[in-house]
Structures are given as C-alpha cells and as structure tokens.
N, C-alpha and C positions, 0 to 999 in steps of 0.2 A: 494726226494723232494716232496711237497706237489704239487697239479696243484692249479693255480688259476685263473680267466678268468682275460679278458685281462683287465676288467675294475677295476679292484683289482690289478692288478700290476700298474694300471697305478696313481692309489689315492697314493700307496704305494713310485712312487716314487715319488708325488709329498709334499709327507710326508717327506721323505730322501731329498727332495730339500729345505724344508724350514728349516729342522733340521742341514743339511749343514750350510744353511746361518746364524743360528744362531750360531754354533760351530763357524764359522770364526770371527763372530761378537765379541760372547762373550766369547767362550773356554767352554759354557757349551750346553748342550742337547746330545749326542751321544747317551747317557746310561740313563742319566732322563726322556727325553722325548720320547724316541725311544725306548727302551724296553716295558714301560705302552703302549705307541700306539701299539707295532703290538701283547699286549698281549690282550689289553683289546678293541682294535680297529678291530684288523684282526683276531683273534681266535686265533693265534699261541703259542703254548705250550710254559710255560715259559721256559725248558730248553734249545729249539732252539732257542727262541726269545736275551734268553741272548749270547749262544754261535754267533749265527747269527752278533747280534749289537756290539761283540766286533772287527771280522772282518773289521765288515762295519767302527767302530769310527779309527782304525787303517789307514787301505786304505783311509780312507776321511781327516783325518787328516794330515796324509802324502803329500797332494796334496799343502796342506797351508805351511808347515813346510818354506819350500823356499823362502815363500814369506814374512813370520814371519822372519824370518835369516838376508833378505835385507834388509828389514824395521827398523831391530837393537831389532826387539821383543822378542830376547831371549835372557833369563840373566843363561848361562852354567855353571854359576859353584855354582848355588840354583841346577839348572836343573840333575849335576851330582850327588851330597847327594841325591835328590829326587828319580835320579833312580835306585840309589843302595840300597834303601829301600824295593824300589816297585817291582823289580824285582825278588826281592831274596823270597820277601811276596810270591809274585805269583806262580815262581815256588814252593816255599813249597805248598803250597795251594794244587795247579794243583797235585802234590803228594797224597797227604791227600786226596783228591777227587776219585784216582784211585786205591790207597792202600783200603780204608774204604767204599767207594760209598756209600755217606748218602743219605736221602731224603733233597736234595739242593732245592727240591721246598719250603718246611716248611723251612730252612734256612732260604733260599733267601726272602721269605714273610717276616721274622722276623726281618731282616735288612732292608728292605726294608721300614716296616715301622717305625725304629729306624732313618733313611735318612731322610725320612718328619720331622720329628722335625729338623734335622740339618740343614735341606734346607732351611727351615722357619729360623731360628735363624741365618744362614745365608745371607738369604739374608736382613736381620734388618743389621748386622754388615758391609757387604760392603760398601752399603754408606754413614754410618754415621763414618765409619776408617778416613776419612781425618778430620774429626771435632776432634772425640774422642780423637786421637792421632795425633795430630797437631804440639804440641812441638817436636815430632817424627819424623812430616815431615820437620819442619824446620831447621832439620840439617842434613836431609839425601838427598842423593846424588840420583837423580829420575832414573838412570839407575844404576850405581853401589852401589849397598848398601852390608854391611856386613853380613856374611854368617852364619846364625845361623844352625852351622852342626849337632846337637847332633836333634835337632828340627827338625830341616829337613828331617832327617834321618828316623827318627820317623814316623813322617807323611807319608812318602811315605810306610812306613811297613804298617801302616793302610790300604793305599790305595791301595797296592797291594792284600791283603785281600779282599776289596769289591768289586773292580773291578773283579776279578776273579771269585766269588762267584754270584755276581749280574751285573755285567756289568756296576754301577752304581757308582759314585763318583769322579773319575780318574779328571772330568770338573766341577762338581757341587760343592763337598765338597773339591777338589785341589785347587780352585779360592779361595775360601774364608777363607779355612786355611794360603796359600799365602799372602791375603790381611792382617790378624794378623799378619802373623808374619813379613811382608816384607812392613810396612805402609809407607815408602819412596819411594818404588817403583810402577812407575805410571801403571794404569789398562791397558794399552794397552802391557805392558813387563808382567804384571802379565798373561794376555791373552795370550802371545805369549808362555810363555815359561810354562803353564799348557797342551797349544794343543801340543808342541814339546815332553813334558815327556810324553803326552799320550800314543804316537805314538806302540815304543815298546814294554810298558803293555800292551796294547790294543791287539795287535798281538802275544806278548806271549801266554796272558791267550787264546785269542781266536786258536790259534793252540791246546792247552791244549783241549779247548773244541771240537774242530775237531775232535780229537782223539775220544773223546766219543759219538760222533755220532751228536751234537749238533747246526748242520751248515744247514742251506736251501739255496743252491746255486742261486734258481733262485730269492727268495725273497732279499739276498744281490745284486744282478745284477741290480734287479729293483730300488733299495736305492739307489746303487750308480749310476745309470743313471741320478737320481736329486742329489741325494746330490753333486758331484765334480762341477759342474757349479753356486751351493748354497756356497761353501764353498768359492769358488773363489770372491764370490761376497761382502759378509761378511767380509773377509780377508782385501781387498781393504778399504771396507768402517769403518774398526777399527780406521787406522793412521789417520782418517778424522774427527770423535767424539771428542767431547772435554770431560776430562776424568771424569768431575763428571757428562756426559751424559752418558756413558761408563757404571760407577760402576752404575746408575739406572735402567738402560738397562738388566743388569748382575741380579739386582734385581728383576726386575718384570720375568725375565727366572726362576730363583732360585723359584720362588712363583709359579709359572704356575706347574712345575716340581715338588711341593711340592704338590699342587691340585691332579696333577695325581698318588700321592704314598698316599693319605689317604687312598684310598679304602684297602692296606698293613693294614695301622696303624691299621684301622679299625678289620680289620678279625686278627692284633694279642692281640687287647684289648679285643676281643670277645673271 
C-alpha cells in the first residue's frame, strides 16, 4: 500500500462520496470518473488505480442493489443475457492478461481514449432516445419490454472486455447502449438494472486484478468511507426525478466523464 497523509485520504474520500452519489443517481461514474481522478488527481499508477476502482464500483454498488430490487428498478431478464456476455468476456480477458501479461497501460490509454468519443456520442443519444424513438415508446411497455437477446448478449461481451481492461464502461457505455436498445424502458429501470449487472463484473475482473498485484487497500477504504452514504443518497433521489430530468442528468455525467478521458484521446492521436 502506498502511505498517504491524512489530508489525501480525506479529499479521496470525499471524491468516492460524490462518485457514489452520482452511481446511485445515474448508474454512471465508478470507472469514468474515478479511475481519471485518482490517476490524474492522486498520482496513482494506472494499474492500481483500475484494479483499485473495480473493487470499490463492486462494494459501492452492491450497497444500492437492494434498494434498486424494492423500487422495481431492475428489469432481470435484459440483466441475465447482459451478464452472461460480461462475465464470460471478463473471465477470458483476466486469462489473456495472466497467460501474455501485455503492457495494459498502452492498452488501457488506447481504449480509453476510443470511450471519449463514445461517452460524447453517448451522451447526445440519451436524451434525445425518447424524441428519436417515440413511435418505439408508444408501444412499449415502460417496465416490461422485449428481450433483444442476441443484442444483449453482445454488448455485455463488449463490456466485459473494457471493464476488465480499464475499469471503464460497465456505467457509462452500459446506460447508453441500454437506452438504444431498450427505448421503452424508463431511465430509472435503465439505471437500476446497469448498477445491479455492474455488481458481479466489477468484482470479478477486480479479483482478476488482485491477483496481479493491482489493489491499494487503504485508498479503497477511504472511497468507500464516502462513497456507501453517496450511493445511498443518489439511490433514494433516482425514484424522485422525473425521467427526462434523469436522462439529462445521465447526460451532463456522460460529458464530464468524457472531459476527463481526452487527455487518453489525446496522447493516442499523438
């Protein structure tokens, strides 16, 4: 474990608390906004900084899951094609990492700056999905909509990939692939049921990265000291949004998140 004074744990976690709150709000920052901050904020090596933040999106998002459940915010059976994609991505991945041991730093840059563009052009699509695709809303059913399994399936192999590799996507690019393909279903089920698939990616690939040495105990402690009372709060105030405050909200995270991965885009156009 790195030491840090006390005044560096304590920004840190009040970084993880508002990164919480945003996760419950919107189902994105774990991996967008928290990996750039403790890389480019705290100095910490990208490899800890991603093994670190998949820990912490796992543990923090777990705390909501329950409360996404009672709320009616997850729609399980998008959530099981989703995680039979991501799961199976990831373990292969976490393989391929331990068999070949690349330089995942030059990776992770390279994707990372291939995200800023997707973050950007995602968050233009979230809230203009209920305009665009209107005649789509008007016949679908705002919690139960039809299961596009071959799609879904898909997407999550994707997302098992970047999330393992960068920590990044699982909330960012999962919301907004969701909102394509699932325009009937309203942003607070899309929210609910992107934090709930997060859960056990998150904690797969981050066990993956335990293994390689990738984990700073005390800087996850400090995260989660803010973030479980951020997430709690976020959580509460989703069901209370009205949903085209929701998808804008979703929007301006997607763009903040997108600001913090140009300096990626940057060093791979260079």
């Amino acid at each position: 474990m790195t030491p840090f004074p006390a005044e560096t744990l304590a920004l840190m976690a009040a970084g993880g608390g508002l990164v919480g709150f945003l996760v419950g709000l919107t189902g994105v920052g774990a991996g967008a906004l928290l990996t750039p901050m403790l890389i480019s904020g705290f100095g910490v090596s990208p490899a800890v900084a991603v093994g670190t933040d998949l820990l912490f999106a796992s543990l923090t998002k777990a705390t909501a899951a329950v409360k996404h459940h009672k709320l009616g915010n997850v729609n399980w059976s998008i959530l099981k094609w989703l995680a039979t994609g991501s799961l199976t991505a990831a373990l292969a991945t976490l393989a391929w990492l331990f068999v070949t041991i690349p330089d995942t730093q030059r990776l992770s840059d390279v994707i990372r700056g291939l995200l800023a563009i997707l973050l950007i052009i995602s968050a233009v699509i979230i809230p203009l999905c209920p305009w665009v695709l209107r005649e789509a809303r008007k016949h679908a059913d705002a919690q139960h909509v039809p299961v596009h399994r071959l799609n879904t399936l898909v997407t999550g192999l994707i997302l098992g990939v970047l999330v393992t590799l960068t920590s990044v996507g699982a909330g960012a690019i999962g919301v907004a692939v969701l909102s394509a393909l699932y325009p009937g279903l309203m942003a607070r089920r899309i929210v609910g049921t992107d934090i709930v698939h997060a859960i056990p990616l998150a904690f797969v690939s981050g066990l993956g990265h335990l293994g390689l040495g990738n984990v700073d105990w005390l800087i996850l402690a400090a995260l989660l000291s803010g973030s479980i009372p951020g997430i709690a709060l976020g959580t509460r105030l989703t069901g209370n949004l009205p949903d085209w405050m929701l998808r804008l909200l979703l929007a301006a995270v997607l763009l903040y998140a997108a600001y913090l991965l140009l300096p990626f885009l940057l060093k791979m156009a260079g």
